[in-house]
C-alpha positions, 0 to 999 in steps of 0.5 A: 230273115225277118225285116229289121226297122231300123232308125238312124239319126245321123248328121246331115253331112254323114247321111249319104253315107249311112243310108249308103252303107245300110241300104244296101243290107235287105233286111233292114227297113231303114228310115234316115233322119238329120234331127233328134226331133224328127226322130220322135216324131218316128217312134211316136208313130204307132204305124211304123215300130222301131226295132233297132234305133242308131243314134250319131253320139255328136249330135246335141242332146243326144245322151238326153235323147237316149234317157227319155227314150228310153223311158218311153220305149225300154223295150227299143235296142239302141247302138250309140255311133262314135266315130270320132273317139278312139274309145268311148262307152255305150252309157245308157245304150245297147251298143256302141260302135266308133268304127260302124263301116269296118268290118260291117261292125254296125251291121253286126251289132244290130244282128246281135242285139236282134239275134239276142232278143229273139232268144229271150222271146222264145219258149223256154223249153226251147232254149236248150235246142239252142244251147245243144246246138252250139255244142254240136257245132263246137264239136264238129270237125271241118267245114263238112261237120258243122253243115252235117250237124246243123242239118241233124239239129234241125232234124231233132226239133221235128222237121222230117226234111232238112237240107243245107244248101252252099252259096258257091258264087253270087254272079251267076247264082250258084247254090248247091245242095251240101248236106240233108237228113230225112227219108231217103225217097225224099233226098233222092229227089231233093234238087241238088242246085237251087235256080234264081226261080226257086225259093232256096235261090231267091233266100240265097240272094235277099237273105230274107227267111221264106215259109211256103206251102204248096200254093205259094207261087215262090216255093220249094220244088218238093213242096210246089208237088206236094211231096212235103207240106211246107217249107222255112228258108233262112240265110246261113251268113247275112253280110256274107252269104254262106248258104240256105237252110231248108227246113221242112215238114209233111203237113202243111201249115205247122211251121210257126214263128216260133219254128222260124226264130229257132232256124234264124237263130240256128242259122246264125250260130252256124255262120258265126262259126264258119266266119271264125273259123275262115 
């Protein structure tokens, strides 16, 4: 998965425990700050954009603050925190949470809002691969189903080669090949466990989306050879690592971002889907 800035603005007393908390998620870039005016200092830096900014409710000025960043930054997601309110609305924020570190609600409210935005900045003929895509998952029965079917609907939005990997353990690392579609030549060679040295194993653990060619020293076995082009790699499950999606092509350098957001995405709805349903 893609770096994901993330700002938060928190009380003194509550910021060891955020920036503990969100540390710990590798796809968050996070910058922690105690002062509404340290925080725009932040986003007046043109050096470091802002995806997701978190915002303590209890904090003086803060509906104020939302309003004027609002004007200066419409396009910044902003989840409010307020966690001494047993119910409480977002206002003029994206999102709110009053129970950020149960359940990792925090965590997801920001995966969505980004999952969401990266859907709305898609090509529109793109946007019913997705929504086929839920339909199939929705169909599919058992676990083994739903891997199968993001498999087969990776396959239709071009690949030649898809490969779904399941996280068995985390400690040692264990990542075992589960479903594939493409030429049979080509899964008869697949690796049939990831290893810590590979691409799909080390997507496994940072949860963060790889795209390889051959000359990449982090790379897929069969794209390390040249048996395929290139290779995208994203996590299946972010908080809860659930797999590894492969995703790859027989010429080298024709996976786009475009490509990458559709298989984050992809990858997302699977993981929703396997968690409901656990």
């Amino acid at each position: 998965m893609n770096q994901i800035a993330v700002l938060v603005i928190i009380r003194r007393d509550f910021a060891s425990r955020y920036y503990k908390n969100l540390s710990q998620y590798e796809p968050f870039n996070l910058t922690l700050v105690t002062d509404i005016n340290d925080a725009l200092e932040v986003l007046s830096n043109p050096d470091t954009p802002i995806d997701v900014l978190v915002l303590d409710n209890a904090l003086d000025r803060s509906t104020e603050f939302i309003s004027e960043v609002r004007h200066k930054s419409p396009r910044l997601l902003i989840v409010l925190v307020d966690e001494e309110a047993d119910f409480a609305i977002p206002g003029n924020a994206d999102e709110l949470t009053t129970t950020p570190f149960v359940n990792d609600d925090l965590v997801r409210k920001i995966n969505r809002l980004m999952s969401d935005r990266r859907l709305e900045t898609l090509r529109a003929d793109t946007i019913p691969h997705v929504r086929d895509f839920a339909k199939r998952l929705r169909k599919a029965a058992g676990e083994i189903g739903k891997q199968q079917a993001a498999v087969s609907a990776c396959r239709d939005l071009g690949y030649d080669y898809v490969a779904f990997y399941r996280m068995e353990s985390v400690n040692p690392i264990k990542v075992t090949l589960k479903a594939q579609d493409g030429a049979a030549a080509i899964q008869a060679v697949a690796p049939k466990q990831a290893t810590p040295e590979d691409v799909i194993g080390w997507v496994a653990q940072m949860g963060e989306t790889k795209v390889v060619s051959p000359q990449d020293e982090l790379n897929h076995p069969l794209v390390k050879r040249g048996r395929l082009g290139a290779a995208a790699v994203a996590a299946v499950g972010l908080t809860n690592r659930y797999g590894v999606l492969v995703a790859c092509r027989d010429q080298p350098g024709t996976i786009t971002e475009q490509d990458v957001m559709l298989l984050e995405l992809v990858s997302a709805q699977l993981a929703a889907v396997v968690s409901k349903e656990g």
